[in-house]
C-alpha positions in Angstrom: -8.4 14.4 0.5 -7.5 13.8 -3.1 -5.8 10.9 -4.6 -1.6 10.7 -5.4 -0.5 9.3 -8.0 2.7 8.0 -6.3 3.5 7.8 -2.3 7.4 7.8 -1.5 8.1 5.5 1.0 11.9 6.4 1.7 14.5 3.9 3.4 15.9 4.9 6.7 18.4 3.3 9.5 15.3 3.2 11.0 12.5 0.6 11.4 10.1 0.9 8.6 7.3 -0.7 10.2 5.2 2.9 10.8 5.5 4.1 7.7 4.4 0.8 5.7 2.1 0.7 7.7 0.8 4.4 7.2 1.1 3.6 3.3 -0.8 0.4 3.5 -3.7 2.7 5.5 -3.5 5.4 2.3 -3.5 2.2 -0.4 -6.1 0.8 1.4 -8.2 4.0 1.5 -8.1 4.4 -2.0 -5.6 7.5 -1.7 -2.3 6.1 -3.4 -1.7 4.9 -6.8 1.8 4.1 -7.3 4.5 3.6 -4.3 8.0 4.1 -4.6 9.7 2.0 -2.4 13.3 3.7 -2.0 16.6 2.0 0.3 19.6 0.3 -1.3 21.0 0.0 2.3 21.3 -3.8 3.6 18.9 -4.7 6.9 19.5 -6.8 9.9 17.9 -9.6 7.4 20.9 -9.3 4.9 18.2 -8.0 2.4 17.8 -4.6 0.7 15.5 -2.0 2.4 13.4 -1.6 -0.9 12.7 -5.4 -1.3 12.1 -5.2 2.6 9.7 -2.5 2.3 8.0 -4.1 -0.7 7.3 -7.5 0.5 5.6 -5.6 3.9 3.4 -3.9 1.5 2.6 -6.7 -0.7 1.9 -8.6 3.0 -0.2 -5.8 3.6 -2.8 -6.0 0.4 -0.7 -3.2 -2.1 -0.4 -5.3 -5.2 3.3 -5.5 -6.7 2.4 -4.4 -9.9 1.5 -1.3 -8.2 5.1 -0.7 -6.1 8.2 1.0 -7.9 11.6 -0.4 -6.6 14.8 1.8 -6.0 16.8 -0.1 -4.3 20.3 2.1 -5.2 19.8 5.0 -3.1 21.9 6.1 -0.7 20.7 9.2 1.6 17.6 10.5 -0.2 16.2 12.3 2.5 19.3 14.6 2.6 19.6 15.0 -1.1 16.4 16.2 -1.2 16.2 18.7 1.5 19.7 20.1 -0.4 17.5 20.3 -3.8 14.6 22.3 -1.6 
């Protein structure tokens, strides 16, 4: 498997515990450069997905220099699938 530049870790109503998880495992494995951390929707926690996300990863070993915040999207998933 080749090395990404960037990973894009999405915000979702859902829990993001998998998929930091999964991009923690690609950082980890020397597969990921970059990650974009994207979610400007509030949590349970009163905090923004992308700072959510973030801290997971930085909890996880990804260095914060090395994660992108986004934290004004709203509905990326479907605006993407539109522009597909």
């Amino acid at each position: 498997m080749r090395k990404a530049d960037l990973c894009l870790l999405f915000g979702s109503h859902r829990s993001a515990v998998a998929r930091v998880q999964v991009t923690v495992r690609l950082w980890r494995d020397g597969l990921v450069g970059r990650v974009l951390v994207t979610g400007g929707e509030y949590t349970a926690l009163g905090q923004l997905e992308a700072h959510e996300m973030c801290e997971a990863l930085v909890a996880g070993g990804v260095p914060g220099r090395h994660v992108i915040l986004e934290t004004c999207a709203d509905q990326y998933g479907r605006k993407c699938e539109v522009l597909s």
